[in-house]
C-alpha angles and dihedrals in degrees: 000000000000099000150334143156086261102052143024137282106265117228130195116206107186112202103216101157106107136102106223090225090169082064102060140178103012075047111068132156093274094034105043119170100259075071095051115106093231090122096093083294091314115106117255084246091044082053100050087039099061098038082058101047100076088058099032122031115230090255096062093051130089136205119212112199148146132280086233101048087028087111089045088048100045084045084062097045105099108185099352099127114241099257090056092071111088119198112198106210088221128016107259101177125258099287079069103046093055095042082050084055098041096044082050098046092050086059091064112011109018093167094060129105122230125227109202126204144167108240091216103061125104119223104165091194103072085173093053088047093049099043072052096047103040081041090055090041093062097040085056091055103036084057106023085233149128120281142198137164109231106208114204119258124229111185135023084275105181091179090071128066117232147229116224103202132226132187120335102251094195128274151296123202096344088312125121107240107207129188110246110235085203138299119276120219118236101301131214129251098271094043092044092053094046093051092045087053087049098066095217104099138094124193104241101236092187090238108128142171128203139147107275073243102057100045081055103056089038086057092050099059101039103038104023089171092055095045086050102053088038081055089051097042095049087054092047083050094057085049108033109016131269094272102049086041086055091051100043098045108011094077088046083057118112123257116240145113120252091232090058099039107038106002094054095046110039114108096219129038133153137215124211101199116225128178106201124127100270126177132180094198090228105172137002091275090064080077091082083065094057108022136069118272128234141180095265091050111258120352123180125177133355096352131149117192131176126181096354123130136177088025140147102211114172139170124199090175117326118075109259116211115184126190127197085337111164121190095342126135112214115180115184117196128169082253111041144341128232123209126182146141102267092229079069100057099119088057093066081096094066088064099059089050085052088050091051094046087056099046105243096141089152079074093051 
């Protein structure tokens, strides 16, 4: 579905901004982990690249990325030409990154539909993505909607948001297309397992589709000042240039995430349901989802373990030997090691804002 005189130019934005700080510290601020080779030696962003390339050429896609990893991104991009890397001067979350994609596409193609991906996520199926994808595109432009693909779930998972479904509106592409009742915040145990036994809930894997248009006047109604200051930097670029228009208004941008700011309030959103293996590599345990399994757990690198089970051993450089460890995640880098419980694996980002606050930016 690139193309045709039916139907509208497609468009892939790849999100590729944040830090992984769940990952650190093989994770830091130029080497996030979209960069890191824990794709079967492949990056996370070569990965999605190349699943995308069969539906999107590499010029009508565009990388969204970080002034500080900006060298490490361009390094993954394979074909992307040069001028489809954006680099934001500042994070601004993921509501301004899309609205910095649509403002510019409407520039151009005001009539496209954008696909919108994380750029650290594992699908191993890039046939099963892009049937999604194409599926989610048409149904954006057949209803000038909101669109996002809802993943199902397999297990009571509390680290992913959720959709609660509605009625089947019909299909795309031989996939049901659903309205959405309303997105659930990461649940606890006891909610995650009744809503997996329910059998009405997606996991929000944060890919949409939706007409350049629409993502604009949704963005209208819900974020007014981001719409504002889009609407002021895409004046300054047909001035001044696109480069001197991101410095100068991009920082002045709201923070918030798309899902907050548009998803959750939009009073209409659709679902096209997939069923296809789908990971966001959220913590060092995902790697149990990606990696080959040993005896000890997951080892990668120069690691020695003896009598260790249930573990996450890692080197990144310097050899690991671990002894009678149970349930530990123990990540060795040149520059520091990293040692939890791995029940507390989504607290690894409290220790890079503890690192901040004490001003080891050198760590960062």
């Amino acid at each position: 579905m690139n193309s045709s005189p039916d139907g509208p130019v497609l468009f892939a934005l790849v999100m590729a901004g944040g830090s992984g700080t769940r990952f650190w510290p093989m994770s830091r601020g130029a080497r996030p982990k979209q960069v890191l080779p824990l794709d079967g030696g492949a990056s996370l962003l070569a990965s999605t690249l190349a699943r995308l390339a069969p539906l999107i050429p590499a010029e009508r896609t565009l990388v969204v990325t970080g002034r500080e990893m900006e060298e490490a991104v361009r390094a993954e991009a394979g074909a992307i030409p040069a001028g489809n890397v954006l680099v934001e001067p500042v994070g601004r979350d993921t509501a301004a990154c899309v609205g910095w994609a649509a403002w510019r596409l409407s520039r151009s193609h005001p009539g496209a539909v954008m696909v919108v991906v994380p750029a650290d996520h594992r699908i191993p199926d890039g046939s099963a993505l892009r049937g999604g994808l194409a599926a989610a595109a048409a149904a954006a432009f057949a209803r000038g909607g909101l669109v996002t693909l809802g993943i199902r779930p397999v297990r009571p998972e509390t680290g992913f948001g959720y959709l609660e479904l509605g009625d089947v509106e019909g299909g795309a592409g031989g996939l049901p297309v659903v309205r959405v009742r309303r997105f659930v915040e990461k649940p606890d145990r006891a909610r995650a397992e009744a809503m997996l036994a329910s059998g009405n809930y997606r996991w929000n894997a944060g890919i949409f589709a939706w007409t350049v248009e629409a993502i604009r006047d949704a963005i209208r109604r819900h974020l007014p000042e981001l719409a504002e200051g889009l609407d002021a930097m895409s004046r300054h670029a047909d001035d001044a240039g696109d480069v001197e228009a991101v410095r100068t208004y991009f920082p002045t941008l709201p923070r918030v995430s798309i899902d907050f700011g548009v998803m959750e309030k939009a009073p209409t959103v659709w679902a096209v349901l997939v069923d296809f293996v789908w990971s966001d590599v959220g913590s060092w345990p995902a790697l149990a989802e990606i990696a080959p399994s040993s005896p000890a757990g997951v080892t990668l690198g120069d690691v020695l373990a003896v009598d260790c089970d249930g573990c996450v051993l890692v080197s990144d450089g310097p050899a690991v030997a671990a002894l009678g460890l149970h349930d530990l995640i123990v990540v060795a880098t040149p520059g520091a090691v990293l040692v939890a419980p791995k029940a507390d694996a989504q607290r690894v980002r409290e220790l890079v804002e503890a690192l901040r606050r004490a001003g080891r930016e050198e760590l960062l």
